[in-house]
C-alpha positions in Angstrom: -23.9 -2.9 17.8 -26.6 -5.8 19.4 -28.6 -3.9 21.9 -30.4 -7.0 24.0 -34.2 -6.7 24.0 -36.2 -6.1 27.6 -36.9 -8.9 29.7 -40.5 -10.5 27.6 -43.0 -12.1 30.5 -43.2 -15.9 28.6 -46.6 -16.4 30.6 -49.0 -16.5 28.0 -52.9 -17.1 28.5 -54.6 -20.3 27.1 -56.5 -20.6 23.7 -56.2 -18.4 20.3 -56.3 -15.1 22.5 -52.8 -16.0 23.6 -51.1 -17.2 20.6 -53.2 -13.9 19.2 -51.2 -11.9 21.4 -47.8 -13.5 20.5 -48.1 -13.3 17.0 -48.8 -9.6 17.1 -45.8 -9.0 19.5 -43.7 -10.4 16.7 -45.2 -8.4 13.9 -44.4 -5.3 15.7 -40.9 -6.3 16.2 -40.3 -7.3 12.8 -41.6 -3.7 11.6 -40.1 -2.0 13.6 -36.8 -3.6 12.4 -37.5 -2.9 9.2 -38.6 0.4 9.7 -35.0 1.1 11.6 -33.3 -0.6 8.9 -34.8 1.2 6.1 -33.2 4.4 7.5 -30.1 3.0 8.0 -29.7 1.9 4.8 -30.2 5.2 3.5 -28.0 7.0 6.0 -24.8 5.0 4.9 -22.7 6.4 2.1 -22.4 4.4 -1.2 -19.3 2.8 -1.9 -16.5 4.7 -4.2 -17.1 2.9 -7.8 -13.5 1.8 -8.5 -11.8 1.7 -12.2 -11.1 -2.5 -12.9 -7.0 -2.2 -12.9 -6.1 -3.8 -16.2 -3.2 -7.0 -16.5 -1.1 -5.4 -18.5 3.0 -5.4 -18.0 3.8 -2.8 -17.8 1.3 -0.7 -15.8 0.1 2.5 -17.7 2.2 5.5 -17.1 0.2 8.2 -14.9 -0.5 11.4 -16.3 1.9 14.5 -15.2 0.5 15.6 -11.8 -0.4 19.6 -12.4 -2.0 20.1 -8.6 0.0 18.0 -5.6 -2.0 18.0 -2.9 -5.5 17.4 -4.8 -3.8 13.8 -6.2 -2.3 13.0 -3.2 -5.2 13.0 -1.8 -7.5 11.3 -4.5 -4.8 8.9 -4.4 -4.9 8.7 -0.4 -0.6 8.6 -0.2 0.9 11.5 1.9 2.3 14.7 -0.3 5.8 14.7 0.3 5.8 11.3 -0.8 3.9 11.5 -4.1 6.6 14.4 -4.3 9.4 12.2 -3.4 8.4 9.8 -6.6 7.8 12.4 -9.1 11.6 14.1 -8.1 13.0 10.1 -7.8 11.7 9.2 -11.4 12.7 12.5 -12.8 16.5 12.1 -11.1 16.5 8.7 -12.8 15.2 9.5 -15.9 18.3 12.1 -16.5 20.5 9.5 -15.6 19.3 7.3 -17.4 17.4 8.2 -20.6 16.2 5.3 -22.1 14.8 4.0 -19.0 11.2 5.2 -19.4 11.0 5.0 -16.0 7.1 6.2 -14.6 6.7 8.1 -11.1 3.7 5.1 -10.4 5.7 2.1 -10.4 7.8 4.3 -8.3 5.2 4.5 -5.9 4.2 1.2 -6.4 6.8 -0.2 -4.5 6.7 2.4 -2.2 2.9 1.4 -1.4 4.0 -2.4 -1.0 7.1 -1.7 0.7 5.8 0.2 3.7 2.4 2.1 2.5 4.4 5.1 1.3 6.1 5.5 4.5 3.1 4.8 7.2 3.8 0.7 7.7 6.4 -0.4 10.4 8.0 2.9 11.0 9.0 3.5 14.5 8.6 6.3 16.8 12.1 7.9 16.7 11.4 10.5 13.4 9.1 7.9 11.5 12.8 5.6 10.7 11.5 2.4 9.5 13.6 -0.6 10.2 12.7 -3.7 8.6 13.1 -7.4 10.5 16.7 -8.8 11.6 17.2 -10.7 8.5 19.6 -13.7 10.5 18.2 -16.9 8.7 15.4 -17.4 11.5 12.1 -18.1 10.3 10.7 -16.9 6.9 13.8 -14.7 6.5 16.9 -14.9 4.6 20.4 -14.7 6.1 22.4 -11.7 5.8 24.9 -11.0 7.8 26.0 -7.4 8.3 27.8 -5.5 6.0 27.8 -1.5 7.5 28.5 -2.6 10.8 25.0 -1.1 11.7 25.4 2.3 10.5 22.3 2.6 8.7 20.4 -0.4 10.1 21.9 -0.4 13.7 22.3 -4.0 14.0 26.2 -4.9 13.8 25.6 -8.5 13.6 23.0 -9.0 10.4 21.6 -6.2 7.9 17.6 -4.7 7.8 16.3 -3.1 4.9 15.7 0.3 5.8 13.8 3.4 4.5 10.3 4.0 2.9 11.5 2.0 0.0 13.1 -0.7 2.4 17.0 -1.0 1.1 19.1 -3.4 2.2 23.2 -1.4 3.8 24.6 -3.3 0.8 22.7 -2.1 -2.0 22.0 1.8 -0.5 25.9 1.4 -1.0 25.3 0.7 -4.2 22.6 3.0 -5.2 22.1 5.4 -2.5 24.3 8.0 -3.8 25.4 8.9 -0.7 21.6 10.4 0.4 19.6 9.4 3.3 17.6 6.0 2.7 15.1 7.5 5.3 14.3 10.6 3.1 11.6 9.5 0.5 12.8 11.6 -2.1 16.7 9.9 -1.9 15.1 6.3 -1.4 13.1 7.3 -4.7 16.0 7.8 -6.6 18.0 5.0 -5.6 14.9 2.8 -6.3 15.4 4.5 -9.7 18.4 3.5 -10.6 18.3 0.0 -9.2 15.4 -0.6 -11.6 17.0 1.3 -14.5 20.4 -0.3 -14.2 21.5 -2.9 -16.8 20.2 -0.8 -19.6 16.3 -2.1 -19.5 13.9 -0.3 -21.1 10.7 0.1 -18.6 8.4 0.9 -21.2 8.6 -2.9 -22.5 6.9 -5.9 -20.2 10.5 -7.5 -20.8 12.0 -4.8 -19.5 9.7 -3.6 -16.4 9.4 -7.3 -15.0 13.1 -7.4 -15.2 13.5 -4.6 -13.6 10.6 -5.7 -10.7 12.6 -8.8 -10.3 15.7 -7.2 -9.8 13.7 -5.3 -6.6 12.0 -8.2 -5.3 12.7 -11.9 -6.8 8.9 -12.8 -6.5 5.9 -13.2 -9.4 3.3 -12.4 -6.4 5.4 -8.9 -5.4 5.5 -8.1 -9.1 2.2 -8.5 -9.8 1.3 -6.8 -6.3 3.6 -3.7 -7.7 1.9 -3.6 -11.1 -1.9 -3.2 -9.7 -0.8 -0.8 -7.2 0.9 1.1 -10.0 -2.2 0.6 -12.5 -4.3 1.9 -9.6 -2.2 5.2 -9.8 -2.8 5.6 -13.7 -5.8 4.9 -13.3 -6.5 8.2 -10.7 -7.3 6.1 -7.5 -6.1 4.9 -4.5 -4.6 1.5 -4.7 
């Protein structure tokens, strides 16, 4: 915050008594900024030493989480969420059982998709719809293929959901759950990456399965750190 000094009388009298006068004005000033920002210096809190998130494809797996709420909240994502990934990598994981699929690149996507459920959702329950998707812009064209039932837009399809799923592939993958409930969107995310027999546990496998998300190196790689980050015990 800039506070603005008082008003300083600029009449100053002639000779060294003056310029005296002046220079001891400014000394005072000076300490007594240094003085203030001594203490402020030592009132603020030191910044959280973070773990460097290594390159590696994939990620680390996380460890098993024994006490929900305390990692939810060292790794600052809501609990029912962190919960909806450990239940959406477990669903996937029976179904398919050479997947090594990990609950972090789970939640992963979910922190680049929409924060883990806190990014673009709307007032009406926390539903997050995602942009018309008509060709306009930076966005692709897809025209609609639920006739808005999950999306409510007749004419061209959103992604919708924590994990952001397009009508189509919630068809696909949904298993008949609710794309809006973290723990089904999980799931689905599960077997979309798992699909095709890949094998997350090799970099081959995992960026195949990334791709097959998002078609992007920068969203991969964006994944992959906030994944790392989760491994690794901290926020991402």
């Amino acid at each position: 915050m800039t506070v603005s000094p008082d008003e300083v009388d600029r009449r100053r009298p002639s000779g060294r008594a003056g310029c005296g006068g002046f220079v001891g004005l400014i000394a005072t000033v000076l300490l007594v900024v240094i003085v203030v920002g001594v203490f402020l210096v030592d009132e603020q809190e030191p910044e959280e030493e973070r773990v460097p998130v290594p390159e590696d494809v994939p990620p680390a797996r996380a460890s098993t989480v024994h006490d929900l709420a305390s990692t939810a909240e060292s790794l600052s994502m809501p609990e029912n969420h962190l919960a909806g990934y450990i239940s959406g990598a477990q669903t996937a994981a029976s179904e398919f059982p050479s997947c090594n699929i990990a609950w972090n690149t789970l939640a992963g996507i979910g922190f680049i998709e929409s924060h883990h459920g806190t990014y673009g959702a709307g007032e009406d329950g926390g539903r997050i719809i995602g942009p018309r998707l008509d060709g306009s812009g930076e966005f692709m064209e897809v025209p609609d293929t639920d006739n808005g039932e999950l999306d409510g837009d007749p004419e061209y399809d959103r992604a919708v959901g924590p994990m952001q799923f397009l009508p189509e592939s919630w068809g696909i993958y949904g298993a008949g759950g609710d794309p809006h409930d973290i723990g089904d969107a999980a799931a689905a995310a599960g077997r979309l990456l798992c699909g095709h027999d890949r094998d997350l546990d090799t970099a081959d496998g995992w960026s195949r399965a990334l791709f097959s998300y998002n078609r992007s190196e920068e969203y991969m790689i964006s994944v992959r750190d906030a994944a790392a980050n989760y491994a690794l015990g901290q926020a991402a």
